[in-house]
Phi, psi and omega in degrees: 000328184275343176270038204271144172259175195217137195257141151217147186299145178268111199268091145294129190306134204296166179278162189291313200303327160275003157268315188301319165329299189311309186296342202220122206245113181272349172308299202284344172271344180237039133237150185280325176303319202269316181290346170310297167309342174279181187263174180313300190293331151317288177334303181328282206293341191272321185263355120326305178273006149288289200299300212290319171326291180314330183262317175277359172237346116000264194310308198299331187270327177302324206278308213266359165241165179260149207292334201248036178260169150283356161284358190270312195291327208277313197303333194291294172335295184267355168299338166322290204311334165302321182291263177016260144346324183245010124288348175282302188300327189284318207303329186298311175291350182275316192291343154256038152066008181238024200221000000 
């Protein structure tokens, strides 16, 4: 019993694609219902943290992919989705008149 060997897991570094998942609740920025509810300084901070992705993942497609692979189309891809995101959110703030 005492010569039992004993395993631990080995903590692999998470994907970019999975923080970002963690950080940015994308349900909720791309229905319109959930940005109404939100309050200004959320709203603020959600459209702070669209641009600043969407510009860092940018900069990730110039330096670090070649234009025709498919890690270039999945980076087009959510950088899309980010702009995206960061027009629902300014239409929320023009429609209440804070932005």
């Amino acid at each position: 019993m005492a010569d039992e060997p004993i395993f631990t897991k080995v903590q692999l570094q998470r994907t970019q694609i999975d923080v970002d998942r963690e950080l940015l609740r994308d349900e909720d920025l791309l229905n319109e219902e959930h940005l109404r509810r939100m309050d200004q300084v959320l709203l603020r901070r959600n459209l702070d943290h669209a641009r600043m992705f969407s510009r860092k993942l940018s900069l990730e497609l110039q330096q670090y992919v070649h234009l025709y692979t498919p890690e270039a189309n999945e980076f087009r891809r959510r950088i899309e989705k980010y702009l995206v995101m960061e027009r629902m959110i300014e239409r929320e703030m023009a429609r209440r008149h804070t932005y």
